[in-house]
ZADO-1210 file (C-alpha; in nm, 4 decimals, padded with zeros to 6 digits):
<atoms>
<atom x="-03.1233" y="-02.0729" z="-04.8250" code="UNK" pos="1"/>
<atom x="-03.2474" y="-02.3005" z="-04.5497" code="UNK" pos="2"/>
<atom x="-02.9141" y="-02.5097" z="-04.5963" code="UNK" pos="3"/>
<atom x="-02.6986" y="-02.1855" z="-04.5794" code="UNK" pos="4"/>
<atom x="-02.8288" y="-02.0669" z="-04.2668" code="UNK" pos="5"/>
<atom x="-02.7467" y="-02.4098" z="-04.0987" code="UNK" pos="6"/>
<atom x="-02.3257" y="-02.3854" z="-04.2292" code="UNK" pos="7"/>
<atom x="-02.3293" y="-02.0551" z="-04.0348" code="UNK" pos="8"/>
<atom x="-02.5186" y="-02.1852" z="-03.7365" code="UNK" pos="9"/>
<atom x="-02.2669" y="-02.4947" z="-03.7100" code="UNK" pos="10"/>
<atom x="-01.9211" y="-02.2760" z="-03.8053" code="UNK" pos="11"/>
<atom x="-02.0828" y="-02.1032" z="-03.5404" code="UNK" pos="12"/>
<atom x="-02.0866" y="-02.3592" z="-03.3183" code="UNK" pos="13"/>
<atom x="-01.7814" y="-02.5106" z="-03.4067" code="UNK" pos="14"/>
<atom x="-01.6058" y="-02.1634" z="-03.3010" code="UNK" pos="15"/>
<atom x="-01.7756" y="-02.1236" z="-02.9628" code="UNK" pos="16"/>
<atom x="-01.6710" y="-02.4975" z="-02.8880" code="UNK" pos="17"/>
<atom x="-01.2893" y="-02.4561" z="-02.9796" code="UNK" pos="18"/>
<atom x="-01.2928" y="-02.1041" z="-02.7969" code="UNK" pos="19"/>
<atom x="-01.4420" y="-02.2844" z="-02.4640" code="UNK" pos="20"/>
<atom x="-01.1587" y="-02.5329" z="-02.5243" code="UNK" pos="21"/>
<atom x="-00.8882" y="-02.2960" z="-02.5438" code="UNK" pos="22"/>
<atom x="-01.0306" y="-02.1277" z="-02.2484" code="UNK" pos="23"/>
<atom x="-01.0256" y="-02.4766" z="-02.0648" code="UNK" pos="24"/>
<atom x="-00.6687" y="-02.5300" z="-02.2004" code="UNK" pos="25"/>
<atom x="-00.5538" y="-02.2187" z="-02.0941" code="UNK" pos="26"/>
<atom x="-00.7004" y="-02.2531" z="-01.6963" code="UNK" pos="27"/>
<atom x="-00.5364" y="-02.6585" z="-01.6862" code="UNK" pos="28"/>
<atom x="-00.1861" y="-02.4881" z="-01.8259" code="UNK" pos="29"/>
<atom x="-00.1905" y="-02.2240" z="-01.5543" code="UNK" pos="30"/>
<atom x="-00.2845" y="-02.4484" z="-01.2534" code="UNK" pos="31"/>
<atom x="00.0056" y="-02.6190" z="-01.3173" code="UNK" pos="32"/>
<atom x="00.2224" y="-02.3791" z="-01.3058" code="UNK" pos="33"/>
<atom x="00.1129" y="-02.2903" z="-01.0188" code="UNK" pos="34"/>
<atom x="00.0939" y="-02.6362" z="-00.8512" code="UNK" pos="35"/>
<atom x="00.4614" y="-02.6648" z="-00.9945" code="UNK" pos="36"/>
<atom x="00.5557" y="-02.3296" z="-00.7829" code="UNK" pos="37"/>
<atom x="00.4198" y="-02.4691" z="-00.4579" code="UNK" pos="38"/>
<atom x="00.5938" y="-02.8321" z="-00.5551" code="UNK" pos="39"/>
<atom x="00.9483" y="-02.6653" z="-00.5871" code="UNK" pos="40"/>
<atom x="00.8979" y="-02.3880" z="-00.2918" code="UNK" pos="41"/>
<atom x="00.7958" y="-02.7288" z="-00.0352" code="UNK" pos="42"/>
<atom x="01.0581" y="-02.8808" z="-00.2047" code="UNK" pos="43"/>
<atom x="01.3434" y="-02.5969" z="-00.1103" code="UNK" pos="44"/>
<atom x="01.2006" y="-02.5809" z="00.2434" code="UNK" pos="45"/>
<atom x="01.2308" y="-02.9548" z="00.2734" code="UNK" pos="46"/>
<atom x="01.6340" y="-02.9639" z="00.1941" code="UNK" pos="47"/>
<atom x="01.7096" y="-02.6684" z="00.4010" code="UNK" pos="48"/>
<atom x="01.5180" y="-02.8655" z="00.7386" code="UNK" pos="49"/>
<atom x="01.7641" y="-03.2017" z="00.5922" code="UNK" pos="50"/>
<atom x="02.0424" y="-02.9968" z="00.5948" code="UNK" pos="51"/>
<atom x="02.1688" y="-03.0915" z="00.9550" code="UNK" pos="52"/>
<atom x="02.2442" y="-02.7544" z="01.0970" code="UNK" pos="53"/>
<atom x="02.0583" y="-02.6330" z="01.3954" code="UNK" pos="54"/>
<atom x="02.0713" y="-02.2771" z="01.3170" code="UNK" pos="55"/>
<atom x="01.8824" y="-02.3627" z="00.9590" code="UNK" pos="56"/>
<atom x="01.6462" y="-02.5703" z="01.0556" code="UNK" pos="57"/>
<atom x="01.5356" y="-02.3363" z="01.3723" code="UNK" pos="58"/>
<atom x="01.4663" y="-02.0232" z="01.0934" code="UNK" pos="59"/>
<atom x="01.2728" y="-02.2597" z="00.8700" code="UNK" pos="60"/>
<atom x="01.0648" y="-02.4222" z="01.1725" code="UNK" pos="61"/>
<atom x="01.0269" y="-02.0346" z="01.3907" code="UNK" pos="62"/>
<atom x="01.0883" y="-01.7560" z="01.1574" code="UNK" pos="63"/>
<atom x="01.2859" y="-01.4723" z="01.3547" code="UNK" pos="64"/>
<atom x="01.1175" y="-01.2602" z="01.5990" code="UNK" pos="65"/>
<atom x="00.9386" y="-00.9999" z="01.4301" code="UNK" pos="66"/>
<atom x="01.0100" y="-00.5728" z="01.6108" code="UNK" pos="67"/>
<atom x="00.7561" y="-00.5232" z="01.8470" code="UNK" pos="68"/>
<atom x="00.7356" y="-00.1143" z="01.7292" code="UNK" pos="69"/>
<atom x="00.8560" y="-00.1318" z="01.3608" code="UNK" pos="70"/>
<atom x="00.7796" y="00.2203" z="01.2906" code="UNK" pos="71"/>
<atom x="00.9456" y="00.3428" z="01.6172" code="UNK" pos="72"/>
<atom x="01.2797" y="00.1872" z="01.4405" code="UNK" pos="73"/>
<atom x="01.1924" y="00.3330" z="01.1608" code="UNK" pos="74"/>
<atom x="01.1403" y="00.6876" z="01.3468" code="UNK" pos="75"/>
<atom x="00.8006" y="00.7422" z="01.2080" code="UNK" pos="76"/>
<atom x="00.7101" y="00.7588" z="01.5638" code="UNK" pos="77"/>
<atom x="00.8417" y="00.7662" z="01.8921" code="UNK" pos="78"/>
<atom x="00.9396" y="00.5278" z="02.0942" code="UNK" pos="79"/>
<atom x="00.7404" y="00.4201" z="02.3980" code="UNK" pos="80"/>
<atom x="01.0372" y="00.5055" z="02.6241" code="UNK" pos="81"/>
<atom x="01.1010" y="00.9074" z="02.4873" code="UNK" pos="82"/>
<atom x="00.7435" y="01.0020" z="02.5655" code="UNK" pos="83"/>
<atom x="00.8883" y="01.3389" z="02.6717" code="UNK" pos="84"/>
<atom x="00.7505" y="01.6234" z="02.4835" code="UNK" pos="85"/>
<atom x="01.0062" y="01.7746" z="02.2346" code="UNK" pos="86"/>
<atom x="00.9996" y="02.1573" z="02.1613" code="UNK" pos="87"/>
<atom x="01.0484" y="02.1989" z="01.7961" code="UNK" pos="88"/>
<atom x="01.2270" y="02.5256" z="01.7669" code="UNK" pos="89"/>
<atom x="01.1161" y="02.5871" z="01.3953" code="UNK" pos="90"/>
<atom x="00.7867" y="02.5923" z="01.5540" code="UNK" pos="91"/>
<atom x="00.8004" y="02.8909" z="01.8217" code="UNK" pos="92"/>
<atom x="00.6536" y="03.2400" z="01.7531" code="UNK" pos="93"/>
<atom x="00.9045" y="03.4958" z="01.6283" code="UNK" pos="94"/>
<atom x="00.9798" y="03.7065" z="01.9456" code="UNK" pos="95"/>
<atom x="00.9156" y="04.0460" z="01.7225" code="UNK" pos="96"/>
<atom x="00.5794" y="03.9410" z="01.7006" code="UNK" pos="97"/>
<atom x="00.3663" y="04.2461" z="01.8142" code="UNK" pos="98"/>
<atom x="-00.0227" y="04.0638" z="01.8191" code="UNK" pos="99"/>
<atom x="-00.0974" y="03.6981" z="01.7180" code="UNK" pos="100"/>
<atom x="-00.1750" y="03.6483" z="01.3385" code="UNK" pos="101"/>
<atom x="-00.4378" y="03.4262" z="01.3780" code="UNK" pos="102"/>
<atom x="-00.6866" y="03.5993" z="01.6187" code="UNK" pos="103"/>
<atom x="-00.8244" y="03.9549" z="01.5418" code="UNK" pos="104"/>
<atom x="-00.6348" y="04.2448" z="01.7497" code="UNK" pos="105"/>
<atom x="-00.7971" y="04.3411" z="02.0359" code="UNK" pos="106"/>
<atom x="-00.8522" y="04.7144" z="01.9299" code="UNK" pos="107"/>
<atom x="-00.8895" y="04.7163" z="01.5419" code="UNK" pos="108"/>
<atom x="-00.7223" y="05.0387" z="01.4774" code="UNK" pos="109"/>
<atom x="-00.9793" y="05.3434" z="01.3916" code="UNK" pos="110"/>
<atom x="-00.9868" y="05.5102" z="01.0625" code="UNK" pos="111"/>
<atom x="-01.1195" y="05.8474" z="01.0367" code="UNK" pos="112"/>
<atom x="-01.3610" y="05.9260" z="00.7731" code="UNK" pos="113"/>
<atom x="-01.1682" y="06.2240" z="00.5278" code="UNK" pos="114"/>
<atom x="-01.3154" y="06.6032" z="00.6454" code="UNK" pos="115"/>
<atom x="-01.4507" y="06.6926" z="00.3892" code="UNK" pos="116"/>
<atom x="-01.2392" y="07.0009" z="00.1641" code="UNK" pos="117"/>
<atom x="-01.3965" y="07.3234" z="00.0671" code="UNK" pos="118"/>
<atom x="-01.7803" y="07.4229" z="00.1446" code="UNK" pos="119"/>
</atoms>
């Protein structure tokens, strides 16, 4: 009995150490791909700057100016220079409008209570 328990306690341990190795294993594989990314992406850089040209090696060196209102070119909003008010036409109150429709009349109109039929 006593010599059964302690096969189960070492397959036990003998599991947990190859599943922290594969876990090790795993981390070392994927760091290296990832060190082998940043290896070929320096690399690329590096040839474009030897390539000679001026024009290449000034957009590796100073990327290109970046918009100073990105959403104004992209009309989200307006640009600093059109800071006129605009009158959205959709937006006006139909003309045969009689009383707003979202503020109470003025004078509610009265009902009269029914006279009453036949005393």
């Amino acid at each position: 009995m006593l010599d059964l328990l302690r096969r189960k306690e070492g397959i036990r341990r003998i599991q947990i150490g190859l599943s922290g190795l594969a876990g090790v294993v795993l981390l070392v594989g994927l760091a290296n791909i990832v060190v082998d990314n940043v290896r070929r992406d320096e690399a690329a850089v590096a040839d474009a700057a030897n390539d000679g040209s001026a024009a290449n090696m000034a957009e590796t060196i100073m990327p290109p100016e970046k918009p100073t209102e990105p959403l104004a070119e992209l009309g989200v909003t307006p640009a600093p220079e059109a800071s006129a008010p605009s009158v959205v036409q959709d937006l006006q109150p139909d003309p045969n409008l009689r009383e707003p429709l979202d503020q109470p009349s003025p004078n509610p109109p009265q009902t009269t209570p029914p006279a009453p039929q036949g005393q």
